[in-house]
N, C-alpha and C positions, 0 to 999 in steps of 0.2 A: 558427283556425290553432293546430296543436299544435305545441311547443320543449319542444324535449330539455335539459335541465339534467344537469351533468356528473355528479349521482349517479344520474342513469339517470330523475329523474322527469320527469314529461310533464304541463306546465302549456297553459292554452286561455288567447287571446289574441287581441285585434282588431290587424289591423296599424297603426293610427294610435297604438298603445300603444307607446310607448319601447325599453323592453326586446325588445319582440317583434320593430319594427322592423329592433333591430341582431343580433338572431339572427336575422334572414332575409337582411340584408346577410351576414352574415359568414358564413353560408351560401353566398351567392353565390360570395363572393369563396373559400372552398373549391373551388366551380364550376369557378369559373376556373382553380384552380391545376389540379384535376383535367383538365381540359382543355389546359392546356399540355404536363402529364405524358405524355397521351397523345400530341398530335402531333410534342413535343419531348423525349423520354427523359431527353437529358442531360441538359435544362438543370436546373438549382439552383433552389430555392423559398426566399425567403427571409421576410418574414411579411404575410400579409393580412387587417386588421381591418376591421371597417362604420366608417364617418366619418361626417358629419351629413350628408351627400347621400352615398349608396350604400356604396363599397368600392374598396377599390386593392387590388394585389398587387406587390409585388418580386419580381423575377426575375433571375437572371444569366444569360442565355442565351449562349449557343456564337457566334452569328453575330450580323450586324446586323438587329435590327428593324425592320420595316418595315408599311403597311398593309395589306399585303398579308395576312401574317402578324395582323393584329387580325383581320382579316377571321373570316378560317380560324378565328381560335381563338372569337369569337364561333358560329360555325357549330358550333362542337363545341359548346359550352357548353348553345345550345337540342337538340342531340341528347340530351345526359346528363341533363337536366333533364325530357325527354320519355321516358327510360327508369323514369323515377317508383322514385328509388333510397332508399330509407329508409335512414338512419341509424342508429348503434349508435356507444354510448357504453363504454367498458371502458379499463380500468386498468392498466397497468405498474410495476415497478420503475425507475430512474434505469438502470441497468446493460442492460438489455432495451430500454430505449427507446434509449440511445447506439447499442446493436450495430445493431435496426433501424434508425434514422438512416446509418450509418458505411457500412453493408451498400448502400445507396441512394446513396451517397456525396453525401448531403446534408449540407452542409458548413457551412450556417449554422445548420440546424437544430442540428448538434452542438454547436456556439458558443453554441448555449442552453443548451440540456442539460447542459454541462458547467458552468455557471454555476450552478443549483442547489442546493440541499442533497445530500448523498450518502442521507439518508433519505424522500429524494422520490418519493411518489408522483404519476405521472403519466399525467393524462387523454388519453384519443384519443378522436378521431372518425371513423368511417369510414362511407365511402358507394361504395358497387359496390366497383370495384376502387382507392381510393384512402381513403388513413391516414393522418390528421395530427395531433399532438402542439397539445393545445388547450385551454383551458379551459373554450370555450362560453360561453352555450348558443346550441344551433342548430335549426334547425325542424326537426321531424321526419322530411321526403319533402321530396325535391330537384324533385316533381312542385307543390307549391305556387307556385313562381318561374316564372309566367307570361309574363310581356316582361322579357327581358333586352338591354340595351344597353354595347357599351364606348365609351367617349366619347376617350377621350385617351389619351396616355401622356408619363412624361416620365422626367427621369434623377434618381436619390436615392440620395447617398450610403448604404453598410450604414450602420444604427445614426445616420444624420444627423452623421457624420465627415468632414470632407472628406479625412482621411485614408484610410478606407478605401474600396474599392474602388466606379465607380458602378454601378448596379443600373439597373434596366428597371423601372420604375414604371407598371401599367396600372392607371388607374381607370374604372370603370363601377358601372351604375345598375340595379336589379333593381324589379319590382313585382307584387304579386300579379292585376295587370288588367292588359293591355295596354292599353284606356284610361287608366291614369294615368301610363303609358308617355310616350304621344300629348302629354298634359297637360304633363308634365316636359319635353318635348324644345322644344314651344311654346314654355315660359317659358323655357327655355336660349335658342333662337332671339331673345326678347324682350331677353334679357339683354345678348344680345350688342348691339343697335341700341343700349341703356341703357348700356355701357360707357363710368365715369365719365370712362378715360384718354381716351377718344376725343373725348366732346364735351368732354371740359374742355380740348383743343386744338382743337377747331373753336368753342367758346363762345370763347377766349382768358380763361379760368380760371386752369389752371395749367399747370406744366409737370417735368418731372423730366429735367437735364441730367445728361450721361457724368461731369460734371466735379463729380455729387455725387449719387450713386447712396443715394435712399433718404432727401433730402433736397429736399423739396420747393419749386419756387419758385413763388409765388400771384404771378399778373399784375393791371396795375389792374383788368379784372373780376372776377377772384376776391380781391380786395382789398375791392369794394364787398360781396360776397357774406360772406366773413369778418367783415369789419367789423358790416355788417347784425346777423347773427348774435350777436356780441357784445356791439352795444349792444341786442339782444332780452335775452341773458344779465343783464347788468347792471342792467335795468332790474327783471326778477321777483327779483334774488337785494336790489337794494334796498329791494323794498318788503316784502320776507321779513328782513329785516334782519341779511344779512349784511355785514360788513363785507372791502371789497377788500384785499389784500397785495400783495405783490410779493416774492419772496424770492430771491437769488440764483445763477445758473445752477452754478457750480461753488463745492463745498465739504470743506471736509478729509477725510482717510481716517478721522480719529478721530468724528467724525458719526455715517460709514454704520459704521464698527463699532460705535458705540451704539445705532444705531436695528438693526443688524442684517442690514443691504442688504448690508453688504460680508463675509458668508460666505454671506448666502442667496443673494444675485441678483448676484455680481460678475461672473460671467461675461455678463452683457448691459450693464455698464457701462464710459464709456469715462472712461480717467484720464490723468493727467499731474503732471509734478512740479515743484513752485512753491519758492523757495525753500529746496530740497532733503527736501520735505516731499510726502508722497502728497496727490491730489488726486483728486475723481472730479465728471462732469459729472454733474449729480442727471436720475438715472432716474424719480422719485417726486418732489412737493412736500412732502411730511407731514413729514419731516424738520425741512428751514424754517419750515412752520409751527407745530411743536415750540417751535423755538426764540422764536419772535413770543411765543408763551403762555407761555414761560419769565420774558420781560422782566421782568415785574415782578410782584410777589404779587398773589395773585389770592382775589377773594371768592368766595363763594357766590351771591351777589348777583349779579355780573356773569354766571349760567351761565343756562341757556346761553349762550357763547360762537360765534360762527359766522363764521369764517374762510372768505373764499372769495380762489383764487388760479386767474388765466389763464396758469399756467408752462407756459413751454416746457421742455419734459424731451425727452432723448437717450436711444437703448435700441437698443444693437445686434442688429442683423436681420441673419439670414445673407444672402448674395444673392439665392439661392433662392428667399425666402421675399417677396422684396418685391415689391406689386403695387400701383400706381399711390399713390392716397392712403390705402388701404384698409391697407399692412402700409409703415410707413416706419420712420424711424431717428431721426426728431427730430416731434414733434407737440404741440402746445398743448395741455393739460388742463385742462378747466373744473372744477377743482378744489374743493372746501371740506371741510373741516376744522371739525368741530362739538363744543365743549370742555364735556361737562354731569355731574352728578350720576348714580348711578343711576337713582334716581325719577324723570329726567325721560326715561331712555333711549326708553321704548314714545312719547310722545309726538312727540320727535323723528324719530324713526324714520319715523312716519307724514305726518310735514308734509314730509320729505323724497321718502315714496312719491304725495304728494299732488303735492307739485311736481313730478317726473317724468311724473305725468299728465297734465296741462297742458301740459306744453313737448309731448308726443307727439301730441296730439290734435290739437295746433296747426299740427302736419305732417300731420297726416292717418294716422298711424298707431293699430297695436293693437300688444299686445306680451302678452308671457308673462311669470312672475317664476319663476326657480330660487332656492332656498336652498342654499349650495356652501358644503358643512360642513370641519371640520380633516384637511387634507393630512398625507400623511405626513412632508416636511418643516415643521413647525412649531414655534414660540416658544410656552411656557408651558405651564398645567398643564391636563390634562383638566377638570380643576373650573372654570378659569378658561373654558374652552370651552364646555362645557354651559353655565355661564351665558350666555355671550355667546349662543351658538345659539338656546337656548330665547327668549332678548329677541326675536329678530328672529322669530322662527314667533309669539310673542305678537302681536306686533304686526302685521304682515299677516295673521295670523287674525282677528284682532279689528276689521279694515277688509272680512273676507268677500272675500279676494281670493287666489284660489285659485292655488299654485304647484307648482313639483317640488322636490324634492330632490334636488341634487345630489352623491354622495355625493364626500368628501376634492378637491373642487378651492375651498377655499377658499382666504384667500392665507395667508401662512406667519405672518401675526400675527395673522387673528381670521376669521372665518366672512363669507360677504356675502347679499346680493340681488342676483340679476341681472337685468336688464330687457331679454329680447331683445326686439326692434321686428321687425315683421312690414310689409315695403314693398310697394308697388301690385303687384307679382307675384308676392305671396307668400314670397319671403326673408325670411330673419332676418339679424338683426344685432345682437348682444349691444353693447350702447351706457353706459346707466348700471347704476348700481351703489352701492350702500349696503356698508360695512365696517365691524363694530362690532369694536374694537381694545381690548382689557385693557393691552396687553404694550406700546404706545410711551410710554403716560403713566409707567408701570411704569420701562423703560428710561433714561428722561431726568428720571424722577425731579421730575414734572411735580406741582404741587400748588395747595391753595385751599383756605382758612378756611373750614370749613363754620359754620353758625348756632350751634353749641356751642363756637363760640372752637379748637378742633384742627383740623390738618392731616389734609386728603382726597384721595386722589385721584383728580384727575377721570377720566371713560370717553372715549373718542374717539370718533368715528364719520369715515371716510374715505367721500365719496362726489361721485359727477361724474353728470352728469345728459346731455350729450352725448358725453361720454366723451373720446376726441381729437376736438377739432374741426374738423381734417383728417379725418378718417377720416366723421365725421360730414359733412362737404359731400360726398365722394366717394358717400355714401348717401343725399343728396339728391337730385345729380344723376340717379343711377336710378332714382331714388323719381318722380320730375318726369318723366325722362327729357329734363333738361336746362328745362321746361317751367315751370319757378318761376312760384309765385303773386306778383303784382302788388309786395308788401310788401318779398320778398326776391329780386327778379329787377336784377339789376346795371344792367342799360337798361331803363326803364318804357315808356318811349314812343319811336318814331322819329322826327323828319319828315323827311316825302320832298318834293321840290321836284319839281314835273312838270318845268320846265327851268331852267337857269341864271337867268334873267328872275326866277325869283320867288326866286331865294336871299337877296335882303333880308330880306324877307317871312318867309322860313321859319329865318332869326335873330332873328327879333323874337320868334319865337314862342316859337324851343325857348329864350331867354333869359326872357320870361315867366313860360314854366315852372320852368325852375332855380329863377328867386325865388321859385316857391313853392314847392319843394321835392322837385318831381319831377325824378327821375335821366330827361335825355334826351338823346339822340344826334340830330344833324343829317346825312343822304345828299346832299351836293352832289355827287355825283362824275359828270360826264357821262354818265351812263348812262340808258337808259328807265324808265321808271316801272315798269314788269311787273320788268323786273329786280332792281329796289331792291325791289318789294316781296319777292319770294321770298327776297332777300338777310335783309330783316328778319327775313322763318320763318323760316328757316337758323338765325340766331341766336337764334329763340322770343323774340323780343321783345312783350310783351304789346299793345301797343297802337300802331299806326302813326297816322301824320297825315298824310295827303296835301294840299298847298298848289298850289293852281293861278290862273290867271287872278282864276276865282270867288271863291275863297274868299280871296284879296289884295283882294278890291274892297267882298266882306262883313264883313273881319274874321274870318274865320272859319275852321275847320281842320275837312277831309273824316277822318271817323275810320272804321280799321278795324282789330276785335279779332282775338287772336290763336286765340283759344276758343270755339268753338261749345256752348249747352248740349247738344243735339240734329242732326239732319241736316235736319231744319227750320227750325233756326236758321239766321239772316243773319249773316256777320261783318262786313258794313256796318253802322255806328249812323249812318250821314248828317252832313249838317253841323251843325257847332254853334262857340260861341264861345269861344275856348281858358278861359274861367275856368267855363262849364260843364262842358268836360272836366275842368278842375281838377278841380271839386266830384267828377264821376263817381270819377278816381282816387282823391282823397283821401279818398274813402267806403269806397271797394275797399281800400284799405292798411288 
């Protein structure tokens, strides 16, 4: 596949390639506008980039949108793309590109343009009869975009303002096969039955009330399932030998202006005034545990250092932007905070990349690693960045674990690693994350004796291995598809009573069980036994126990699983003695 780059050269390219990828989306999403242009004159173009699934476009149209309208503009989109329209890359003045804009009476377009340098020169792109003001790149021929899809649309403020005006938001999906079309729309389809909001209200997980939009509330089952999860946490970062914190939810303005939160990220933090004094609810734990490592002098001896904290942290999310547990406004970060020498940076680094492989595998995933190098807003010196940078590409080079490079979306105090996690349908989900920080030890003036008797000071490393651990259940559940293994399933086993008559019987049991240890739920509730069971699949509970006559007179409990290996498989295991089934669980956990 050939892409046009904005100085006119023409690079080859597999589409699974990155780059190539978002020049064939952002082609698309040209497509589209060009297609609207045609059925709709007036309407306004406002801008459309490729995103990690396909492409959107903002629009301001004349009238109301409707599907009708997607339809239509879809139909246009595969005609232009079947007119196989090459592309052509060429250059204006600022002044020549405003009058073309103004002349079209493209009105957002000018709202760029006019933002500018006055010595700007400015890229177009154009295909048949349509010209856009772009940087690229884009594939060459409009004839490459084989299956083209629009899937949605929705409303976005210009510029993400709620003050200004809302716009018409289309997103769609483009591929160079129409089989991976077919593929994509599948796992859309998949996705949808997977929707964490839904089974986490038919599981009784969680819930997100009017009366706290963006604040999540976990019910007793997603209490055992959180829980679960944490004492998993706790238990790997003890025997890695971190040590637990706790740091406090809200802290002074004079803090986040040391540490820097409160000029870079104040706008996602919320505050309030104590004593007549600024206050802010902490966005971040690093802060806090700043200060933990401040307490008292510190050796060389003691480093590393390894902080780990499960803080709840607040971060304001527009409303827009919130989506069940997945985009909230208050979530837990499984936190830590690693206080070391330089010399010990590359090895830390790696017992960190080692432990994230663990905890992922242990879900059943694979995952990718970005390196997201210095942002444009950023703390500290280029010098201080190349080092920090090159530690991290050392050290996941040196374990042969191969990444990208993510260029300037590091965070605004030091460079990171990102671990997107790839689930049973293929999603990602950027989850942990490694941050080697020069600038907070720097800032707080953080220090330790090194072995020659002077003051050092230590390197930081910021990193979370689940990342929010709301957002991480929310990716379980579609990861499972609510279908949790044995170990982390809220209800392990059910018993069902064939009737009232044996509900003794089927107390003695599921209370045997508790004492060992198995989480189980008791169905006495007049209903038949065909129905309890389906009830129990409903809620994927892995293991049922049917109690009847029989098995009140055997001792014994009729079991059936919730998972087939095969279609050959039986999900009858037959009777047996509730502390054989013990043993069966407690092997499976």
């Amino acid at each position: 596949m050939k892409v046009l780059e904005k100085n006119g050269q023409v690079i080859e390219g597999d589409f699974d390639n990155k780059e190539v990828k978002e020049a064939f989306w952002h082609t698309s999403a040209h497509v589209l506008a060009q297609a609207v242009k045609r059925l709709y004159p007036d309407t306004k173009c406002a801008i459309g980039p490729a995103i990690d699934n396909g492409f959107y476009y903002d629009f301001d149209f004349s009238f109301s949108f409707t599907e009708e309208n997607l339809a239509a503009i879809e139909k246009e989109m595969k005609k232009i793309v079947k007119q196989s329209l090459p592309l052509e890359v060429f250059e204006v003045k600022k002044e020549e590109a405003l009058s073309y804009m103004k002349e079209r009476q493209e009105d957002y377009k000018v709202e760029m343009i006019e933002e500018l340098p006055e010595d700007e020169t400015i890229t177009f792109y154009k295909q048949g009869d349509y010209e856009e003001f772009c940087a690229g790149p884009h594939v060459s021929n409009t004839c490459v975009i084989k299956a083209i899809k629009l899937l949605s649309t929705a409303g976005a403020y210009w510029r993400g303002d709620e003050k200004n005006k809302m716009l018409t938001r289309i997103y769609g999906i483009s591929f160079p096969k129409a089989s991976e079309l077919q593929d994509y729309l599948h796992m859309l389809e998949e996705a949808k039955k997977r929707d964490h909001r839904k089974l986490g209200k038919e599981l009784g997980l969680f819930t997100i009330m009017e009366e706290g939009p963006g604040f999540p509330f976990f019910l007793p089952k997603g209490m055992v399932l959180k829980n679960t999860l944490i004492d998993y946490w706790r238990k790997i970062h003890t025997r890695e030998e971190y040590q637990e914190i706790s740091t406090p939810i809200l802290l002074n303005r004079q803090l986040w202006e040391t540490s820097g939160h409160w000029d870079h990220y104040r706008e996602n933090m919320y505050t309030t005034v104590i004593d007549d004094m600024d206050f802010a609810v902490k966005p971040m734990n690093c802060p806090g545990g700043m200060l933990v490592y401040k307490m008292e002098p510190r050796s060389y001896k003691e480093l590393p250092l390894r902080l780990g904290e499960l803080g709840l942290v607040h971060r304001h999310e527009k409303s827009g932007q919130l989506h069940g547990l997945m985009r909230v406004r208050c979530f837990t970060q499984d936190d830590a905070h690693i206080f070391m020498t330089e010399a010990q940076i590359e090895n830390e680094i790696q017992k960190v990349v080692k432990l994230i492989d663990e905890v992922y595998k242990k879900f059943g995933f694979t995952y990718h690693v970005e390196l997201s190098t210095r942002p444009d807003d950023s703390m500290g010196t280029e010098e201080e960045w190349e080092v920090a940078t090159n530690a991290l590409e050392n050290a996941i080079k040196a374990m042969n674990i191969p990444y990208e490079v993510n260029e300037g979306d590091g965070a605004f105090y030091g460079p990171k690693l990102d671990f997107h996690l790839q689930d049973s349908i293929g999603r990602t989900w950027q989850c942990g994350t490694i941050q080697l920080d020069f600038q907070l030890p720097q800032r707080f003036e953080a220090e330790y004796i090194g072995a020659d008797g002077e003051k050092h000071r230590p390197i930081m490393i910021h990193r979370v291995v689940f990342g929010s651990i709301e957002r991480f259940i929310g990716i379980l559940i579609e990861h499972y598809a609510g279908k949790f293994p044995t170990w982390l399933a809220p209800v392990q086993a059910k018993v069902l009573p064939v009737s009232d008559k044996f509900a003794e019987y089927a107390k003695k049991v599921s209370a045997e069980l508790k004492a060992k240890g198995v989480r189980v739920e008791m169905d006495d509730r007049d209903e038949k036994l065909g129905y309890k069971i389906r009830q129990a699949q409903l809620q994927k509970v892995p293991y049922m126990l049917i109690v009847g006559e029989k098995e009140q007179n055997e001792g014994t409990v009729s079991v059936r699983k919730r998972d087939v290996a095969d279609q050959n498989d039986s999900p009858e295991l037959g009777a047996m003695s509730v502390e054989e089934f013990a043993e069966i669980i407690e092997k499976e956990i």
